[in-house]
C-alpha positions in Angstrom: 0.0 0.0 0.0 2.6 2.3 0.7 4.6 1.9 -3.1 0.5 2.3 -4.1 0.9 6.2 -2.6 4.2 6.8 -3.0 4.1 6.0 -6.7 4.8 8.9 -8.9 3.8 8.4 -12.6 6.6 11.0 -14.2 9.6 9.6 -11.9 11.8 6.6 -11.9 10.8 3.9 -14.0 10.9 1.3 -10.9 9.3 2.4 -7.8 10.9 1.3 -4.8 13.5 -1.1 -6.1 15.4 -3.5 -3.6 18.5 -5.5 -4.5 20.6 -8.9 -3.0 23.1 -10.4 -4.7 21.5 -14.1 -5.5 24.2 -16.2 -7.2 27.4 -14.0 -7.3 29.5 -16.0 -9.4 26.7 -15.6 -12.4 25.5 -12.2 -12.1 22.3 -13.5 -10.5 20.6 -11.4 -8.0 17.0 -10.7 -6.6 15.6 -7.5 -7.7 12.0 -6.4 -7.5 10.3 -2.8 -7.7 7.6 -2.0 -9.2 6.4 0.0 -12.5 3.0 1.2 -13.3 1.4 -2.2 -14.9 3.0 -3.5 -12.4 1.7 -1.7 -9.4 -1.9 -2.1 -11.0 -1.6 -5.8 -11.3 -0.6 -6.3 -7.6 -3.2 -4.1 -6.0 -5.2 -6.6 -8.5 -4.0 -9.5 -6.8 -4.4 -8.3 -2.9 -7.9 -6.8 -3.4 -9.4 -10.1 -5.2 -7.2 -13.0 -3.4 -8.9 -12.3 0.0 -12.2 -11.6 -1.7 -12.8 -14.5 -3.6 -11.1 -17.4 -0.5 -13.2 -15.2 2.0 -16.4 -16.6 0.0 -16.4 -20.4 -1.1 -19.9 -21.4 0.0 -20.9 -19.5 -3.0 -18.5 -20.9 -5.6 -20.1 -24.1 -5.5 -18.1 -25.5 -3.0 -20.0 -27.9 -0.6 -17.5 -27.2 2.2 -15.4 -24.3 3.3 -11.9 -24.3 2.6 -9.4 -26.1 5.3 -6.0 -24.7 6.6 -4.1 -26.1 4.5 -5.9 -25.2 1.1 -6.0 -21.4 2.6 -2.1 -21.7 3.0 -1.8 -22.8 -0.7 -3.6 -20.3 -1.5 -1.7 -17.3 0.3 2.0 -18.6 -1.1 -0.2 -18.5 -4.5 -1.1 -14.9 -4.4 2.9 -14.5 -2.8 4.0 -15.8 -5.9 1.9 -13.8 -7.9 3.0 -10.8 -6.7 6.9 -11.9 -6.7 5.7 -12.7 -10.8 4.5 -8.8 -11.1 7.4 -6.9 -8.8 10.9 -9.2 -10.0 12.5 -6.7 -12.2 15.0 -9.6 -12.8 14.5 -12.1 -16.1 16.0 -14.9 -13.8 13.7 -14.3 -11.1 10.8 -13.9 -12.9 11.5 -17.4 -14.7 11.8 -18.9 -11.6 9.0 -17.1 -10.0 6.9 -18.0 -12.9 7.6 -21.8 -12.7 6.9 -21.9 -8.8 4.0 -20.4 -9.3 2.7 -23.1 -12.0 4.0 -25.6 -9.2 1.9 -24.4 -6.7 -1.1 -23.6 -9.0 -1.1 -27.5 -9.7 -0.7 -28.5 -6.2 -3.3 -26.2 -5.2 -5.5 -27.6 -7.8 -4.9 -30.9 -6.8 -5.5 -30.5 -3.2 -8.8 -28.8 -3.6 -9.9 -31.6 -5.7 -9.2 -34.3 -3.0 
């Protein structure tokens, strides 16, 4: 919420970046921050994540969601957002593809 305020359309092209050196020895490091599309896509995320677990009666569900769907779900939407902020084409690969991993497991565990 606060990169949300603090964004400033004519400035920087990444809005609050942050930086850690990942795998040295190949140039690899962490690096998210956020641009406009970006910015859009994860308020996205953390305004309809909570609104559509908060609900399942009405999805056609014929019982609530258990503690451990809910916590596939969360690390789903953390992923997402790591997807939208990574700044890095490393870590977005990898962020990608652990977000299809869970998106399978969760799939698979709510089917169960």
């Amino acid at each position: 919420m606060i990169t949300l305020f603090d964004y400033q359309p004519g400035g920087a092209r990444s809005s609050s970046p942050v930086r850690w050196d990942w795998i040295p020895s190949f140039g690899v490091h962490i690096s998210f921050g956020m641009d406009g599309i970006a910015l859009v896509m994860v308020a996205m995320i953390a305004f309809l994540v909570p609104v559509v677990s908060a609900r399942p009666g009405r999805s056609g569900c014929r019982r609530p969601f258990g503690g451990r769907v809910l916590a596939l779900i969360l690390t789903l939407e953390a992923l997402m957002v790591g997807v939208f902020a990574s700044t890095d084409a490393f870590l977005f690969y990898v962020m990608f593809e652990l977000m299809l991993i869970r998106c399978t497991s969760s799939s698979v565990a709510t089917a169960a």
